[in-house]
C-alpha positions as CSV (number, residue, x, y, z in Angstrom):
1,X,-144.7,115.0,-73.1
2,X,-145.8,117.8,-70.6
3,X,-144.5,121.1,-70.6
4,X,-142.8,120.6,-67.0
5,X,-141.2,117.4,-68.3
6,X,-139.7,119.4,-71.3
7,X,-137.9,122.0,-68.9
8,X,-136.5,118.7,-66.6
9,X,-135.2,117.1,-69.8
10,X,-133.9,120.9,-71.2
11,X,-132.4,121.3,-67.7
12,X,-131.2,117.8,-67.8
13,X,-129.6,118.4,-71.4
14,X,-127.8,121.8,-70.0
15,X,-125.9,120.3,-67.4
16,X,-124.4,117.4,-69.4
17,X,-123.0,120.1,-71.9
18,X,-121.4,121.6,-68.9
19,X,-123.6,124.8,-70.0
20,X,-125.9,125.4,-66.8
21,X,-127.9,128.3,-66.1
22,X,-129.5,128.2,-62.7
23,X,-127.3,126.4,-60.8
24,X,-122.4,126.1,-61.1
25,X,-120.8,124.1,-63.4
26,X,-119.3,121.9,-61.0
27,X,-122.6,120.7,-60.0
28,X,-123.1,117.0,-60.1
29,X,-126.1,115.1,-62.4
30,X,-128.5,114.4,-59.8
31,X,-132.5,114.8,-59.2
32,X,-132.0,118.0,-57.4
33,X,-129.3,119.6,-59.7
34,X,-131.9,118.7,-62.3
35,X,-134.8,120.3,-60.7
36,X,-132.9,123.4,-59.7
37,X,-131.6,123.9,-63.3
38,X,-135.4,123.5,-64.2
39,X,-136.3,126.4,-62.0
40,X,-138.0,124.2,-59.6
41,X,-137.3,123.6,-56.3
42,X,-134.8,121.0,-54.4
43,X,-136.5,117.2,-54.4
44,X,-139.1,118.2,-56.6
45,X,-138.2,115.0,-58.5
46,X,-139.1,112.0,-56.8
47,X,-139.1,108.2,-57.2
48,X,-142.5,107.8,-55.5
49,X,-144.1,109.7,-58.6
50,X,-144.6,107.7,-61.8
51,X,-144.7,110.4,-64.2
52,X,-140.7,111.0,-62.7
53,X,-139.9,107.2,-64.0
54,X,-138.4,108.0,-67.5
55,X,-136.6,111.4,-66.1
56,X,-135.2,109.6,-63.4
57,X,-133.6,106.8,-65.6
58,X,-132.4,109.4,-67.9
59,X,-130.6,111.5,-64.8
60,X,-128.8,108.0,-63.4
61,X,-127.8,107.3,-66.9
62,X,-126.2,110.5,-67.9
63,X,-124.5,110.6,-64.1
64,X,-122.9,107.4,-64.7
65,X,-121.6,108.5,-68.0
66,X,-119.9,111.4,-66.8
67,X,-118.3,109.6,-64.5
68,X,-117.1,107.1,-66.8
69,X,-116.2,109.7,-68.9
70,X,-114.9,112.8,-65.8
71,X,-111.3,111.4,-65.9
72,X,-110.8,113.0,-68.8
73,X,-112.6,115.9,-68.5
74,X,-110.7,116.3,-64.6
75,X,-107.4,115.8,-66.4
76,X,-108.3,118.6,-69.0
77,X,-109.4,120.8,-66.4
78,X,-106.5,120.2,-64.0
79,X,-104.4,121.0,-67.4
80,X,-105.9,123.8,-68.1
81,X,-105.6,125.7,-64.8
82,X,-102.2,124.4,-64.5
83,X,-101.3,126.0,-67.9
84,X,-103.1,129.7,-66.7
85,X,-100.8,129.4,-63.7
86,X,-98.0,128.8,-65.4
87,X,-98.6,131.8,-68.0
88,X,-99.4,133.8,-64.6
89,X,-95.6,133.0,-63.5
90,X,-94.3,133.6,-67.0
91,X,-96.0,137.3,-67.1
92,X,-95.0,137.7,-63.2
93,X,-90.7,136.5,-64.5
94,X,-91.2,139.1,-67.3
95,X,-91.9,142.0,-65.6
96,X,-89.2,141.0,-62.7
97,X,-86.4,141.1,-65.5
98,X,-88.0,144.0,-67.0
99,X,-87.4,145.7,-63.4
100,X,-84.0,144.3,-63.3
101,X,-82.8,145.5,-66.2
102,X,-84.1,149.2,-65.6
103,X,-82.2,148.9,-62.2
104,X,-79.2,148.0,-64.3
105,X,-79.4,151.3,-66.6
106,X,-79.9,153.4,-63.5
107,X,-76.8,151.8,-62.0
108,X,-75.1,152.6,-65.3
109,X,-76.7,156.2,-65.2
110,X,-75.7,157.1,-62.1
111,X,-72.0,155.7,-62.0
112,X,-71.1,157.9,-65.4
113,X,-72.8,160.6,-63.1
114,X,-70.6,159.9,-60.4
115,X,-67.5,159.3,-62.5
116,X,-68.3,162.4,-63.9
117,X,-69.0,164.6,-60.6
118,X,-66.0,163.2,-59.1
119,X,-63.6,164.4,-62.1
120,X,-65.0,167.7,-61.5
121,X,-64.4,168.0,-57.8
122,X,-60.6,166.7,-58.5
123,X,-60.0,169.8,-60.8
124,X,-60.9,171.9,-58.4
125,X,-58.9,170.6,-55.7
């Protein structure tokens, strides 16, 4: 196998591990994707070139597995950022009753102040 055909099939490799390089990891499995990954440019894989054959049965496979397979794998990502959100509201309620209940000593603080300001002022009237 050529050198060039290694880096396709590298590339190819990457981006159904979900660990691309090059290009996001929401890209789909497709000729281009794979070519981009491989540091070549867009449509550099094409049907019209023989040599592409093997490569291009190897992309349509692994894109039809991932969709066979991307429930899952949307339902663990829509988990997963539904799970940092919700530790985002938990740390957001935590510091709100952390505020609240330093308003509550203040309020505490300042009616013994005033109870005891307003004691003062009666003995001297």
């Amino acid at each position: 196998m050529s050198d060039f055909l290694t880096e396709y099939y590298d590339a190819l490799d990457r981006l159904i591990q979900n660990k691309p390089i090059r290009v996001s990891k929401s890209a789909k499995i497709n000729n281009d994707n794979v070519a981009l990954e491989a540091g070549r440019k867009k449509g550099t894989i094409k049907k019209s070139r023989p040599i592409y054959e093997d490569l291009i049965a190897s992309i349509k496979i692994a894109n039809e597995k991932i969709k066979t397979d991307g429930n899952h794998d949307q339902s663990q990502i829509k988990y997963i950022k539904v799970k940092e959100e919700s530790y985002k509201y938990k740390i957001l309620w935590e510091e709100s009753l952390a505020r609240e209940i330093s308003l509550i000593h203040e309020i505490a603080e300042l009616k013994a102040q005033l109870k005891r300001h307003s004691k003062k002022l009666i003995k001297v009237l």
